[in-house]
C-alpha positions in Angstrom: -31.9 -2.7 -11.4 -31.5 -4.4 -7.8 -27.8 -4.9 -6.9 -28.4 -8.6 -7.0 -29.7 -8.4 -10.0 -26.4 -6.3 -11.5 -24.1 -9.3 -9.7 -26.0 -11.8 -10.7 -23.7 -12.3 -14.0 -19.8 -11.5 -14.8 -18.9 -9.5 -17.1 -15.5 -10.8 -17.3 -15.2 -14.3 -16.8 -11.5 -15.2 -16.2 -9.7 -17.2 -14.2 -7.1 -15.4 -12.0 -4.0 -17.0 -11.2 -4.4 -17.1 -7.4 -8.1 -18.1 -6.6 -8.1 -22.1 -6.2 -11.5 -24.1 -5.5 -10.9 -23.2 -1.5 -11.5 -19.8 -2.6 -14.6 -19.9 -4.9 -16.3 -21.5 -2.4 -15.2 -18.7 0.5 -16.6 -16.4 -2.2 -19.9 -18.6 -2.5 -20.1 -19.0 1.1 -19.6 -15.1 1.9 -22.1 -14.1 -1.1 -24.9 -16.1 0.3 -24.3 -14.6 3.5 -24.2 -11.1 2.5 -27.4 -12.0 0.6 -29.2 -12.9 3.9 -27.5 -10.7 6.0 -26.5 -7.3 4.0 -28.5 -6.5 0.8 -31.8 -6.8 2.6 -30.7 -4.1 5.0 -28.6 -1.9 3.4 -30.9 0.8 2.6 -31.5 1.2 6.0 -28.0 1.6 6.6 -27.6 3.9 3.9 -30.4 6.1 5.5 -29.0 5.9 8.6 -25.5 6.8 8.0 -24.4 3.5 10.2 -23.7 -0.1 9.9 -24.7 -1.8 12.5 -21.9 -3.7 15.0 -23.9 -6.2 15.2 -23.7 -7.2 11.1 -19.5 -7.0 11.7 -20.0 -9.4 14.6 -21.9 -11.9 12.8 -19.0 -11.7 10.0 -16.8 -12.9 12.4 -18.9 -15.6 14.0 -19.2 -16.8 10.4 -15.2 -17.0 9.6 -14.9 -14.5 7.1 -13.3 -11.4 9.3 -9.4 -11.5 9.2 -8.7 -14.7 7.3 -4.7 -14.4 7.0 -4.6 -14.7 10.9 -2.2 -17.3 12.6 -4.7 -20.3 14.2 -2.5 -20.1 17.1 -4.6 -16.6 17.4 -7.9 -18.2 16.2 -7.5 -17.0 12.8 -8.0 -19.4 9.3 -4.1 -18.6 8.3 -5.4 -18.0 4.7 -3.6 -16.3 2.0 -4.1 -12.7 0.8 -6.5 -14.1 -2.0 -9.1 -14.5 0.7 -9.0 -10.9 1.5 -9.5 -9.3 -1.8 -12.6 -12.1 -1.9 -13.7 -10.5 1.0 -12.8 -6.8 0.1 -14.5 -7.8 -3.0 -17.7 -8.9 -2.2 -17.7 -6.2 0.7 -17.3 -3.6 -2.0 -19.9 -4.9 -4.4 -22.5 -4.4 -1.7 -21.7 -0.8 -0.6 -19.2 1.5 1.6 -20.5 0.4 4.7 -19.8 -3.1 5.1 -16.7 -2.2 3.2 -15.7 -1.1 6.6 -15.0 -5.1 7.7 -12.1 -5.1 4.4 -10.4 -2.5 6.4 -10.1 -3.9 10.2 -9.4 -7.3 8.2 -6.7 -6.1 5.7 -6.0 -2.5 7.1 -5.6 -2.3 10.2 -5.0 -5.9 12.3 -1.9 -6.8 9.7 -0.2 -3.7 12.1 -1.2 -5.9 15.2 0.0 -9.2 13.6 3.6 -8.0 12.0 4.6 -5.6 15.1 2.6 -6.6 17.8 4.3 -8.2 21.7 3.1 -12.3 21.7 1.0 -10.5 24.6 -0.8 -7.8 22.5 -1.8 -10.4 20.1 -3.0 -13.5 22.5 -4.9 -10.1 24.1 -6.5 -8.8 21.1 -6.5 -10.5 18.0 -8.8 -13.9 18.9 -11.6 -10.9 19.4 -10.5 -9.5 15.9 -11.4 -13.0 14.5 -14.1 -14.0 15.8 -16.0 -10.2 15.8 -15.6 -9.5 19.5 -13.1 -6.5 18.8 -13.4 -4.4 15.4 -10.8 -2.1 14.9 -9.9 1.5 13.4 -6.8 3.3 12.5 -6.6 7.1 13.5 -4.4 9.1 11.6 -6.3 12.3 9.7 -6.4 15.9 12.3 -8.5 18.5 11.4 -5.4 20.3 10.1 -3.2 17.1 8.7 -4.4 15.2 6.4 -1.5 13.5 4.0 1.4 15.3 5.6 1.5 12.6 8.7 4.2 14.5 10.2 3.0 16.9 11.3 0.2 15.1 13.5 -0.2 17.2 16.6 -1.6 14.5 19.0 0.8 14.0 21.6 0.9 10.8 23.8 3.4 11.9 27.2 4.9 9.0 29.2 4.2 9.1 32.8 5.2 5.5 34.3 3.3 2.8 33.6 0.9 4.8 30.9 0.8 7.4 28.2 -1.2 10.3 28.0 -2.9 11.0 25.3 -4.4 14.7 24.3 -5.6 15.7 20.5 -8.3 15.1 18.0 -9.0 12.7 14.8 -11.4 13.1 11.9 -12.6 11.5 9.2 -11.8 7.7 10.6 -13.7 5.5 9.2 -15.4 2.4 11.4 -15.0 5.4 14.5 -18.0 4.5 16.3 -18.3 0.5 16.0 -14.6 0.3 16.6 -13.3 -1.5 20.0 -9.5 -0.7 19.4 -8.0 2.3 17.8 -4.5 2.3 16.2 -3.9 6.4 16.9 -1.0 7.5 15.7 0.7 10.1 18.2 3.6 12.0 18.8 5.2 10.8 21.3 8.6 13.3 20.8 7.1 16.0 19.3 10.7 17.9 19.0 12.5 15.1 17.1 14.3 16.0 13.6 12.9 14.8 11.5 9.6 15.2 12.9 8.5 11.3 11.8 11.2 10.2 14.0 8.8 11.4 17.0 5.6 9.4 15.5 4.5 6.4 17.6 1.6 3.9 17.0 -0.6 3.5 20.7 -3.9 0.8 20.7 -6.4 2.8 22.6 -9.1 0.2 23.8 -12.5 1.6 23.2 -13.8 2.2 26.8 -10.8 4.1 28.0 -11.2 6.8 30.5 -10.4 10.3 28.8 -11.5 9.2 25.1 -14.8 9.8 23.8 -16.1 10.0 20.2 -17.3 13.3 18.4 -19.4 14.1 15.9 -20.7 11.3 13.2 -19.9 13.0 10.1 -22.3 13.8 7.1 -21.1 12.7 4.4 -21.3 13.5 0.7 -21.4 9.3 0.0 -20.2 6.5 1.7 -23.0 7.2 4.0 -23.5 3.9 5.4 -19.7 3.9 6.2 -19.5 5.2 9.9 -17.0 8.2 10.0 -16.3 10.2 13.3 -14.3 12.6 15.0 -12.3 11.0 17.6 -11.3 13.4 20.9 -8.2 12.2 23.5 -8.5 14.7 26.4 -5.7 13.4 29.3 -6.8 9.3 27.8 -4.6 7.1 29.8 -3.8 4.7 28.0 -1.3 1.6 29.7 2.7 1.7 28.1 0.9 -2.0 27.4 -0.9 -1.1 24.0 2.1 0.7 22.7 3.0 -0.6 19.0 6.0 -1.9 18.1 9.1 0.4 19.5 8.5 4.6 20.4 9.2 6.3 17.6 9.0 3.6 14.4 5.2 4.2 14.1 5.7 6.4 10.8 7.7 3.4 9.1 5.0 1.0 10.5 2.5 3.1 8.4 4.8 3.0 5.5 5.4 -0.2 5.1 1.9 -1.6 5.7 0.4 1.7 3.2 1.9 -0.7 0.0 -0.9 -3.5 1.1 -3.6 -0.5 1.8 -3.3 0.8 -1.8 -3.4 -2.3 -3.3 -6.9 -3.2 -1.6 -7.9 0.8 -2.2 -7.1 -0.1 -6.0 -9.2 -3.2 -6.2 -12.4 -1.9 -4.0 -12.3 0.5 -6.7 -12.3 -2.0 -9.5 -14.8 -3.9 -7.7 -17.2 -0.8 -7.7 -16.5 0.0 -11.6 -17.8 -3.6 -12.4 -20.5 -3.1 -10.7 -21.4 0.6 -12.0 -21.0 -1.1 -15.6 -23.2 -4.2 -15.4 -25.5 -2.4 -14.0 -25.3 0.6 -16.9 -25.5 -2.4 -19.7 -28.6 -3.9 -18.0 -29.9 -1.0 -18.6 -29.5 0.4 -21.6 -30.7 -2.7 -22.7 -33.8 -2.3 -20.9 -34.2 1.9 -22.0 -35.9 2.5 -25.0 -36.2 6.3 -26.8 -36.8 6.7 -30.3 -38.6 3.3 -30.6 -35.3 1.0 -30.2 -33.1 0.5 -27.2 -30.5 3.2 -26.0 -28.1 0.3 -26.2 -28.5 0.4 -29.9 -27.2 3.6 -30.2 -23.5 4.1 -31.2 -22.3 6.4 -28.9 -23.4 4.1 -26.6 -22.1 1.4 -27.6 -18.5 3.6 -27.9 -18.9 4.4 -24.9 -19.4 0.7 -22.8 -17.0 -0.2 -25.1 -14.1 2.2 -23.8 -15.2 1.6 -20.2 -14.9 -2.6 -20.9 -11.5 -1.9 -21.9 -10.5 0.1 -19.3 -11.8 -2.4 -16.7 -10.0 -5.4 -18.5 -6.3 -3.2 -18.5 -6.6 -2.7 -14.8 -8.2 -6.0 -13.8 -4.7 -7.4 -15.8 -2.6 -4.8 -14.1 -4.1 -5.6 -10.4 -4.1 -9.6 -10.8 -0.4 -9.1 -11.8 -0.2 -6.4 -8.6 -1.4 -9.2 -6.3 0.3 -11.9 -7.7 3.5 -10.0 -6.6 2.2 -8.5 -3.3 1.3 -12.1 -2.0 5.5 -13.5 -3.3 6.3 -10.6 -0.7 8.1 -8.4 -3.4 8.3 -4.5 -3.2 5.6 -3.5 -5.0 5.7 0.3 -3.8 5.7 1.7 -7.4 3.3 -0.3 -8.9 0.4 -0.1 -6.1 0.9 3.6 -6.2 0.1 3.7 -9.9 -2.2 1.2 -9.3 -4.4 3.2 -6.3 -3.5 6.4 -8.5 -5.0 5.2 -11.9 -7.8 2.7 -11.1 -9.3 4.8 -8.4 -9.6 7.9 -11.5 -11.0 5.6 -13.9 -13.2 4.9 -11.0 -14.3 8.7 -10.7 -14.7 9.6 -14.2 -16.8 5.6 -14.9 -19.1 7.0 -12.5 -19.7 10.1 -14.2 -20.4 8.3 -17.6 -22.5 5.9 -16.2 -24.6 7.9 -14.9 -25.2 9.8 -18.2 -26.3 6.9 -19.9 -28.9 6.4 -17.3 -30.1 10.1 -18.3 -32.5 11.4 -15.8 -33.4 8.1 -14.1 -29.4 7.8 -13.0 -30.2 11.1 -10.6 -32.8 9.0 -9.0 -32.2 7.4 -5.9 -33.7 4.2 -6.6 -31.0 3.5 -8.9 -27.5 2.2 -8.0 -25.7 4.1 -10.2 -26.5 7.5 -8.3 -25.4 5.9 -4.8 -22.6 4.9 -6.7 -21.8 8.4 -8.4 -21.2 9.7 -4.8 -19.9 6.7 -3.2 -16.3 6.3 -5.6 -15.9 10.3 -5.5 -13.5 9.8 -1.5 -11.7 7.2 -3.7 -8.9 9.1 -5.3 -8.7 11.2 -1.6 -8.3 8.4 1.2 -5.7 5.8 1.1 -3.2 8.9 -0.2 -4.2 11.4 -2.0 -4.1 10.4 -5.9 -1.4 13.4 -6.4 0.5 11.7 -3.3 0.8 8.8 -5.3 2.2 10.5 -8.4 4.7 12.1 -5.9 5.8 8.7 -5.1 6.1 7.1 -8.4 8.3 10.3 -9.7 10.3 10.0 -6.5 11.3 6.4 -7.5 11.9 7.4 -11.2 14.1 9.5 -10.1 12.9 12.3 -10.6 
């Protein structure tokens, strides 16, 4: 079953309460050229552990890379709705062109909301149009969710900073022409996130190179690299928002992260299903399709309700997010639970295929190792249960 063959029909046809025609026919457009542009190549990519630039480049030339942007900056100023489109039909495709849902959603909403009317006549028309793709470096080889205690120091010394440490696991590392690095830039403040900055490092800086492009168990046309800052001068310039308020930056940007972590993750499920009920319609053992069988039947069943609860949940989740409500809470559960049901959907899918899901020349085994990072990146799943008993009260 060819991945345009599993999207080729929805399995739940409902109409959400924020899409409008503009945005079907984004979708349409976006489809057609991910059609042309994506499917035909991903395998490639997949094999080669890299998406190439170029592909994000032609996104933007297109219009569909950061919609939401101001037109003052050269953007479309659309609403969030064209973003999960995008995220959506990203997703659907695989991890690698995923990579354009983060610059758009991710990581240039930290340049529009806190950035100088300088920083964003400088970088953002590039973000638009393809010119300038983007990555946020947070992860260390010995931090992961605890941010503060980053080791990455950025020192002021007059007109620059200088930056010394080391990133892994950042995702769109090696395409990406502007990094968001989070840094200490007091490392003896108390409380230590006091002393956490946010500094754009341009991609061709002198002192910053790019390490290892790491093998991955999936995701593996996603580009993910170490990223080393040895003396990187980096001008006062490119310095986000005010020293010191990059760890509230994160936080309050990490409620919209979730929320497009929780519907990638939905996106994927769909796609792991239709795929499963195409074919276990198609399998035959015992002289009669597997799809006749009850367990399997149980079993689709189950995994249809499950995607119908959290599509209701997430369309709900969005409505809110794009009314600019405090949605903390609810994106926590929502990243927490959808990204699980994610995990475990993969696992059962793949046992209806039986042996042919272990084969690579079905989705569902891409797939299988693909969603398995889900309930890790974006906050750790148990990171998000911390939250939600934090605000009960607990």
């Amino acid at each position: 079953m060819t991945l345009t063959k599993a999207a080729s029909f929805d399995l739940f046809k409902k109409e959400k309460p924020y899409y409008s025609i503009e945005h079907e026919m984004f979708r349409t457009s976006l489809r057609k050229f991910m059609e042309k542009e994506a499917i035909p190549y991903f395998k490639e990519w997949e094999e080669n552990s890299f998406t190439p630039r170029d592909f994000f480049k032609k996104l933007g030339e297109k219009g569909f890379l950061c919609p939401q942007v101001d037109p003052e900056y050269g953007g479309l100023g659309l609403d969030f709705a064209f973003n999960l489109i995008l995220s959506d039909e990203l997703h659907r495709v695989g991890a690698g062109p995923g990579g354009a849902s983060l610059h758009s959603s991710i990581t240039v909403p930290y340049l529009e909301k806190y950035g100088t009317e300088e920083q964003k006549k400088k970088y953002l028309p590039g973000c638009v149009n393809g010119d300038i793709f983007t990555a946020v470096a947070m992860t260390e080889p010995g931090t992961g969710s605890d941010l503060s205690s980053i080791s990455t120091t950025a020192r002021r010394e007059g007109d620059h900073y200088i930056i010394n440490g080391q990133k892994t696991f950042i995702t769109n590392g090696i395409n990406a022409d502007l990094i968001f690095v989070v840094v200490k830039t007091d490392p003896k403040a108390i409380p230590a996130r006091k002393g956490i900055s946010i500094i754009m490092v341009d991609g061709d800086t002198p002192g910053f190179s790019r390490g290892r492009k790491l093998k991955k168990l999936g995701s593996h046309s996603s580009d993910t690299t170490e990223l080393i800052f040895e003396d990187a001068r980096v001008p006062v310039f490119n310095l986000l928002g005010e020293e010191g308020n990059g760890f509230y930056i994160l936080m309050d940007k990490l409620q919209q992260e979730r929320v497009m972590c929780a519907f990638a993750a939905l996106t994927i499920s769909e796609e792991m299903l239709k795929s499963t009920i195409a074919y276990v319609k198609e399998r035959h053992a015992f002289g009669k399709p597997v799809s006749s069988f009850q367990n399997t039947q149980f079993e689709i069943a189950e995994m249809a309700t499950e995607l119908s609860l959290a599509q209701t949940f997430l369309d709900d989740l969005a409505n809110r997010h794009m009314r600019g409500e405090e949605v903390v809470n609810q994106a926590s559960m929502a990243k927490w639970w959808v990204t699980d049901m994610a995990r475990k959907m993969s696992v059962r899918c793949l046992q209806l295929h039986g042996g042919y899901g272990y084969m690579e020349e079905y989705d569902i085994a891409r797939q299988y190792r693909d969603v398995a990072v889900m309930p890790i990146y974006a906050g750790s799943n148990e990171i998000m249960k911390n939250i939600i008993a934090k605000n009960l009260g607990l």
